[in-house]
BAKE-781000 format. One record per residue (C-alpha): chain; x, y, z. Coordinates in steps of 0.02 Angstrom, whole numbers. Layout:
BAKE-781000
<unit A&c1 X&c2 Y&c3 Z> .
...
***
This chain:
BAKE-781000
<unit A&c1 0&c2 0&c3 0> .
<unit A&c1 71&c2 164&c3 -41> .
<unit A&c1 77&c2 274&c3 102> .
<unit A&c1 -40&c2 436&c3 104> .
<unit A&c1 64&c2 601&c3 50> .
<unit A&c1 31&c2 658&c3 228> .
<unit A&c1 80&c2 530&c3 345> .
<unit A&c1 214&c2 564&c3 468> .
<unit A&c1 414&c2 527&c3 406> .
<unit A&c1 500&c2 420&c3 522> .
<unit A&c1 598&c2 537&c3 654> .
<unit A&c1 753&c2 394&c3 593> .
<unit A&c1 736&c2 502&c3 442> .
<unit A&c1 734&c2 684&c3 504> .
<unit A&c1 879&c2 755&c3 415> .
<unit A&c1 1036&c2 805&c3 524> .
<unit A&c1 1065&c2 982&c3 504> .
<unit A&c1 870&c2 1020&c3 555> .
<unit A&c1 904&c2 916&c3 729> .
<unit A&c1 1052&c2 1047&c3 723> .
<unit A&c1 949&c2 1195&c3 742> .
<unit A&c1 810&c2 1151&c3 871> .
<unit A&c1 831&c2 1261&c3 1034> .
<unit A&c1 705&c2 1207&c3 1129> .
<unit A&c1 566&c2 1063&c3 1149> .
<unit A&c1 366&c2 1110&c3 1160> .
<unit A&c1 259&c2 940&c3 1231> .
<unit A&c1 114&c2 850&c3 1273> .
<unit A&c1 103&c2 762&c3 1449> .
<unit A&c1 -43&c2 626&c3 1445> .
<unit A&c1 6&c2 464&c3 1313> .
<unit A&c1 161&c2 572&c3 1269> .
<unit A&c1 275&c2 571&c3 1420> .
<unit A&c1 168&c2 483&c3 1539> .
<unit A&c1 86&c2 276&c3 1523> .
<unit A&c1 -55&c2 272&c3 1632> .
<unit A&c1 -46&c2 438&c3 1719> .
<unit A&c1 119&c2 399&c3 1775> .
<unit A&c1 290&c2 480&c3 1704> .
<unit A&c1 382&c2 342&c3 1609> .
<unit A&c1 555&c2 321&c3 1694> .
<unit A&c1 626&c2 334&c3 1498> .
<unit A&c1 552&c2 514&c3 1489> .
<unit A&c1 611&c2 568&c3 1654> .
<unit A&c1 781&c2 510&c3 1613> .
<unit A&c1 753&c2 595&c3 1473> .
<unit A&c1 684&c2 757&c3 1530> .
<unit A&c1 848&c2 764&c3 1648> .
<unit A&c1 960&c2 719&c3 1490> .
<unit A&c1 883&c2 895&c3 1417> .
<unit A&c1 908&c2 1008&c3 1597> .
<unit A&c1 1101&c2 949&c3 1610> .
<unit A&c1 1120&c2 1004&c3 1436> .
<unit A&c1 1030&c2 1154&c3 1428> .
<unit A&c1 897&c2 1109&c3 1322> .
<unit A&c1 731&c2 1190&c3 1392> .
<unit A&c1 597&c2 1090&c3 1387> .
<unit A&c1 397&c2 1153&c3 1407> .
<unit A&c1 236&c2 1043&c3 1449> .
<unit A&c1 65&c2 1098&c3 1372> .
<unit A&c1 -60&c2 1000&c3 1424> .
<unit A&c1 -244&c2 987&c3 1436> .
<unit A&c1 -232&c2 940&c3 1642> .
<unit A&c1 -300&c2 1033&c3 1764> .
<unit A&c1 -177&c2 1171&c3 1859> .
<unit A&c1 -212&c2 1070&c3 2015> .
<unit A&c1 -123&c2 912&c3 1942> .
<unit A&c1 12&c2 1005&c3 1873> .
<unit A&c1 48&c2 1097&c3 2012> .
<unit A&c1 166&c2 941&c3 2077> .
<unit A&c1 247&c2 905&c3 1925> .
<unit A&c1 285&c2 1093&c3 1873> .
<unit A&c1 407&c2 1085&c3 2057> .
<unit A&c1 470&c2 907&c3 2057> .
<unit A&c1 478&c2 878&c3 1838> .
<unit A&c1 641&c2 941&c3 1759> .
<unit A&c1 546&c2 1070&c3 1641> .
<unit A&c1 549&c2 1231&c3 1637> .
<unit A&c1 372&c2 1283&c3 1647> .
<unit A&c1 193&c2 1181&c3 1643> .
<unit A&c1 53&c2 1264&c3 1542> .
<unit A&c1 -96&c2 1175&c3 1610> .
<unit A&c1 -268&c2 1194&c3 1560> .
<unit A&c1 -253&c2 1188&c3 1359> .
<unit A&c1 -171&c2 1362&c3 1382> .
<unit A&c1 -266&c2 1434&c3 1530> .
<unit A&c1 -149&c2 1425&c3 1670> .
<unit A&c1 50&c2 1430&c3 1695> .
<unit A&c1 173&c2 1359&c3 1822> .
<unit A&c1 332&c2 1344&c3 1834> .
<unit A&c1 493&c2 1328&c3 2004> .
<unit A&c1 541&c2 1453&c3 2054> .
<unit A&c1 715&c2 1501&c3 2076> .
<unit A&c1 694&c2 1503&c3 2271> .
<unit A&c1 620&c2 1321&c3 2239> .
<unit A&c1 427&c2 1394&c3 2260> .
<unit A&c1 274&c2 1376&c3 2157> .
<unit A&c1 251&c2 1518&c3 2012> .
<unit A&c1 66&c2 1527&c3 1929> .
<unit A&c1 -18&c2 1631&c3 1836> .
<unit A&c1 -165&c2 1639&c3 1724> .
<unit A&c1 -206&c2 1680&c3 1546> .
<unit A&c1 -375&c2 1764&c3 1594> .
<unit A&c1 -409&c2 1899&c3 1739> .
<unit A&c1 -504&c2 1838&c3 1899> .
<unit A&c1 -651&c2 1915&c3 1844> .
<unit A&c1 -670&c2 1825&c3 1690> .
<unit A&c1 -626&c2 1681&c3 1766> .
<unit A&c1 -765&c2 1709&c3 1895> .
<unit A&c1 -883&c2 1734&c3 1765> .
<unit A&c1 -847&c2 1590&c3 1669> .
<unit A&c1 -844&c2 1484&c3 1815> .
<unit A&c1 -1048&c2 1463&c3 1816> .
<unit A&c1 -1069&c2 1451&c3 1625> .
<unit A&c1 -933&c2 1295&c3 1663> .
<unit A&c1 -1029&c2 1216&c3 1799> .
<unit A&c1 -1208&c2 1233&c3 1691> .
<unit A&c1 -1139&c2 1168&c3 1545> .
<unit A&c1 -1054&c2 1008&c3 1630> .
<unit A&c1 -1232&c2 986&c3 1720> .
<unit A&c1 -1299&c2 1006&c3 1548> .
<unit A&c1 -1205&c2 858&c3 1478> .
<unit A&c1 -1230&c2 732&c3 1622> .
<unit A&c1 -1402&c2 769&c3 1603> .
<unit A&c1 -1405&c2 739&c3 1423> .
<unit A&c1 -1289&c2 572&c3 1418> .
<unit A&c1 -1310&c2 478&c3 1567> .
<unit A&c1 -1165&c2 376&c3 1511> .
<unit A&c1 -1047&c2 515&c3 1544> .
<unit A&c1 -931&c2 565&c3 1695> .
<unit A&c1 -826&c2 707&c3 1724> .
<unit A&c1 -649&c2 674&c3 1718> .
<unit A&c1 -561&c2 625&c3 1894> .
<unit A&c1 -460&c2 759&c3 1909> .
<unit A&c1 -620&c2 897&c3 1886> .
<unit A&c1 -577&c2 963&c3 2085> .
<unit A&c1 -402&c2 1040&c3 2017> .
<unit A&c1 -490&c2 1108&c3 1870> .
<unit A&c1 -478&c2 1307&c3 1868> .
<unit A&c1 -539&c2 1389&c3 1694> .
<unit A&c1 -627&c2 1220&c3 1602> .
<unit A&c1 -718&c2 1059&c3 1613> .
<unit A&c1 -673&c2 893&c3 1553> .
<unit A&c1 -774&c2 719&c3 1516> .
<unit A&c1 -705&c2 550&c3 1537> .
<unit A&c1 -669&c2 443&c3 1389> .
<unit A&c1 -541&c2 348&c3 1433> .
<unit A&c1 -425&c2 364&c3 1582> .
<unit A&c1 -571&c2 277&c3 1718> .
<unit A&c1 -724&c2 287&c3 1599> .
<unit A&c1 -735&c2 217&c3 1428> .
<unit A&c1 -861&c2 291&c3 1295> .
<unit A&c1 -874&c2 254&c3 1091> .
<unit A&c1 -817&c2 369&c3 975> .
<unit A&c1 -1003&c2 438&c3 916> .
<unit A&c1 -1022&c2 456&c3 1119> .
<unit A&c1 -869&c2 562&c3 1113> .
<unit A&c1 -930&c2 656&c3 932> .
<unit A&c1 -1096&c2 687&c3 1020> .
<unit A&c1 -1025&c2 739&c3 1187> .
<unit A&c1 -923&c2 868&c3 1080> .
<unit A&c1 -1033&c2 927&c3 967> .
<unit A&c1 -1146&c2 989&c3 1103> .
<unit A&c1 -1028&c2 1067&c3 1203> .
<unit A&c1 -982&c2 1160&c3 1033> .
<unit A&c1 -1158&c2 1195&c3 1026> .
<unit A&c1 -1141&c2 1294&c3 1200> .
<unit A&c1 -1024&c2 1393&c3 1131> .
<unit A&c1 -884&c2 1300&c3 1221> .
<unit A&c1 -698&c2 1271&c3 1127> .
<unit A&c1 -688&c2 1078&c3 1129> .
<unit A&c1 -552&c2 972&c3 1088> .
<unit A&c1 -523&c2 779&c3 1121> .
<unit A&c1 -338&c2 730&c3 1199> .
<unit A&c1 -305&c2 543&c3 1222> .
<unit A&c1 -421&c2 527&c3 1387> .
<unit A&c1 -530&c2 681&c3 1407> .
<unit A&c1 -645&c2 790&c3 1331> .
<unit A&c1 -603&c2 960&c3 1371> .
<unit A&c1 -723&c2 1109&c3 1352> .
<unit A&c1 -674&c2 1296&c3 1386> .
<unit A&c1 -728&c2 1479&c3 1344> .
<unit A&c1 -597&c2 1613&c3 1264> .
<unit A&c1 -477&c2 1600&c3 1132> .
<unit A&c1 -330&c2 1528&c3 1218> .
<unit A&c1 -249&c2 1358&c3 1166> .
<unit A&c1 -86&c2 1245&c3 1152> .
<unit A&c1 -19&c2 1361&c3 1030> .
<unit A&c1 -63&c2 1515&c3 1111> .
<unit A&c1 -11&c2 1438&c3 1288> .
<unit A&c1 159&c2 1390&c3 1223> .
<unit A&c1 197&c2 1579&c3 1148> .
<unit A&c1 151&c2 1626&c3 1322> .
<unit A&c1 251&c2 1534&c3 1430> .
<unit A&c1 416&c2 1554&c3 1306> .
<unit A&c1 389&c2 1750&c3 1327> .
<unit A&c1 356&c2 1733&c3 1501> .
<unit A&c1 495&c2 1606&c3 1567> .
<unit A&c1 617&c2 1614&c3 1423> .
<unit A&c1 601&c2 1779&c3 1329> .
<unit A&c1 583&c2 1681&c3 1165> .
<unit A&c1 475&c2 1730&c3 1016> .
<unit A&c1 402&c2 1555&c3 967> .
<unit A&c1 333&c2 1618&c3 808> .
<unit A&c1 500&c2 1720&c3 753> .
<unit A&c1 593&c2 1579&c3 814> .
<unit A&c1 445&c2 1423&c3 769> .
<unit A&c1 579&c2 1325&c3 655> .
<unit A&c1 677&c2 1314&c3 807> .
<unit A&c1 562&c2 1232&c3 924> .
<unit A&c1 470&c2 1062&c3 920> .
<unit A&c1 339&c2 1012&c3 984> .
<unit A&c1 305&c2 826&c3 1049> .
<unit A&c1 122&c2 751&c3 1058> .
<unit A&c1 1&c2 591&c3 1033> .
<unit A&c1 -174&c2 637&c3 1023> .
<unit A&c1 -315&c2 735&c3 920> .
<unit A&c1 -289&c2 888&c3 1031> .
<unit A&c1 -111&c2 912&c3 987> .
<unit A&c1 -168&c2 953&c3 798> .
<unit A&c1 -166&c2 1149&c3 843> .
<unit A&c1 9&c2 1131&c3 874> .
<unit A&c1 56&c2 998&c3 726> .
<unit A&c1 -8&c2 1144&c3 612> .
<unit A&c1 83&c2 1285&c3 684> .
<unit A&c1 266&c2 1199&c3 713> .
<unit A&c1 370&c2 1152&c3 559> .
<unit A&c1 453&c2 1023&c3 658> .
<unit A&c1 324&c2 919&c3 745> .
<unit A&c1 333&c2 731&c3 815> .
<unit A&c1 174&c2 601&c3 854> .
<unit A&c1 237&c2 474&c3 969> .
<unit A&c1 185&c2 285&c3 910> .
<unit A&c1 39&c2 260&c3 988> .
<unit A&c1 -43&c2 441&c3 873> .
<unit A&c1 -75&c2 302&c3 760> .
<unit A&c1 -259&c2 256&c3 788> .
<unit A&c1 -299&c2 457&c3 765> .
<unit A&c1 -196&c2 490&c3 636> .
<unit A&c1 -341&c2 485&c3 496> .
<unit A&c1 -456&c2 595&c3 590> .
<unit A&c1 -323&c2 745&c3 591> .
<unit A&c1 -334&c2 873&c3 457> .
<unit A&c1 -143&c2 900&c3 504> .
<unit A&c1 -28&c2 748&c3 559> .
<unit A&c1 143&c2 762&c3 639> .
<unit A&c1 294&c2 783&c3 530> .
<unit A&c1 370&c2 642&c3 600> .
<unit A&c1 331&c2 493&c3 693> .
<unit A&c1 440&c2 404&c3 826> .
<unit A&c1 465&c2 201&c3 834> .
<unit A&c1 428&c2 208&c3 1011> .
<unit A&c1 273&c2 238&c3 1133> .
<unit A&c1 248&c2 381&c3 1219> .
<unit A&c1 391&c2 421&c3 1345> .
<unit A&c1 514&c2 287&c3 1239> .
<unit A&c1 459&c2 401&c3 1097> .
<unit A&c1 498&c2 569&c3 1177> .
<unit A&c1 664&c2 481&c3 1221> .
<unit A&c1 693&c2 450&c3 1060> .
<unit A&c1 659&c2 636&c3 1016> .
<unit A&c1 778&c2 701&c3 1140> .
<unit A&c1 911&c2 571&c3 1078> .
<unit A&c1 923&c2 637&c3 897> .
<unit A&c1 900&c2 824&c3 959> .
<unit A&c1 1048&c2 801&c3 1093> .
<unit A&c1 1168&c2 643&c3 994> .
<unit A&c1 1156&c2 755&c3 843> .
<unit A&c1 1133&c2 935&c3 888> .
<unit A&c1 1260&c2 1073&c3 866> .
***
């Protein structure tokens, strides 16, 4: 079979002199880094690999801020942006907790009951749905189950979505939740952020430098914005339903991927 003109190149592939020019590393957390919530020992290794050579490395993930909050201290990363964009943390240099958020507190106040009605709205609607586990840390969104504790079919999750779209909620679909949020922000818009913020970078002057790391349907924003983009293995059940696939695709799954990633950025770079 001849393979689609789209599909992901094999990161085995990815020429030398681009790996030369990467500064940094943008990624996903959930599927990408992690196997079953948990960080995979070969992403942690690898994570350290890119702090003791001064390669900075930022999260973006759809989890809440309250679940980050842990990692963003005790994860060798420069900053966590939590929330699909909503909410930043990051150590700081006196070993504390820094946070901000993307939206004033009055906005986020205001939000807060148009958030609550609509995830009333959907548990009403589909009985067979449950708010994600980790809803309590949840700060500026809302997020249905579909397949870290609670499983549901793919027209439950297309219905589930469309509705919340409907509500005039931005939805997208990550590897094990449904998240649903009001204003603008995203991935792409949370990574620009936090680069300004913690690194003084300019990721769209400086976008052929950077790449960005991810396994699921809600990475896509970021697959179309970064030239140099990587699904991990297991992207390969989703990669039909994406308008934009990664550039390149690692052997591996999820944190063996990253490693990989980090291993022909750091073996090879300049």
């Amino acid at each position: 079979m001849t393979p689609s003109p789209n599909a992901p190149i094999p990161l085995a592939d990815w020429p030398l002199v681009s790996r030369q020019q990467v500064a940094g590393i943008l990624t996903d957390i959930d599927d990408t880094l992690t196997k079953d919530g948990k960080l995979m020992a070969s992403a942690r290794a690898a994570l350290t690999r890119c702090e003791q050579e001064g390669l900075p490395v930022v999260a973006v993930t759809g989890r809440p801020a309250g679940w980050s909050e842990a990692f963003a201290l005790s994860w060798p990363v420069r900053a966590i942006v939590a929330e699909n964009g909503a909410v930043m943390l990051w150590r700081r240099a006196d070993g504390g907790l820094g946070k901000d958020w993307i939206q004033p507190e009055t906005e986020r106040a205001e939000n807060a009951a148009r958030l609550a009605e609509a995830a009333y709205t959907v548990l009403r609607e589909f009985p067979m749905a449950r708010l994600a586990g980790d809803s309590a840390g949840r700060e500026t969104d809302i997020a249905i189950d579909h397949s870290e504790h609670h499983h549901l079919g793919a027209s439950e999750v297309d219905a589930i979505g469309a509705r919340l779209t409907e509500l005039g909620f931005r939805v997208t679909v990550s590897s094990i939740h449904i998240n649903a949020w009001l204003g603008e922000h995203d991935k792409w818009s949370g990574a620009r952020w936090a680069l300004k913020e913690r690194l003084q970078v300019d990721l769209v002057q400086s976008v052929d430098r950077w790449i960005y790391v991810g396994d699921s349907a809600n990475d896509q924003v970021m697959f179309a914005r970064m030239a140099l983009s990587v699904g991990v293995r297991n992207i390969e059940p989703v990669l039909t339903q994406l308008a934009t696939p990664p550039r390149y695709i690692t052997a591996g799954m999820r944190g063996d991927g990253f490693s990989e990633v980090v291993d022909a950025v750091l073996s090879h770079g300049g």
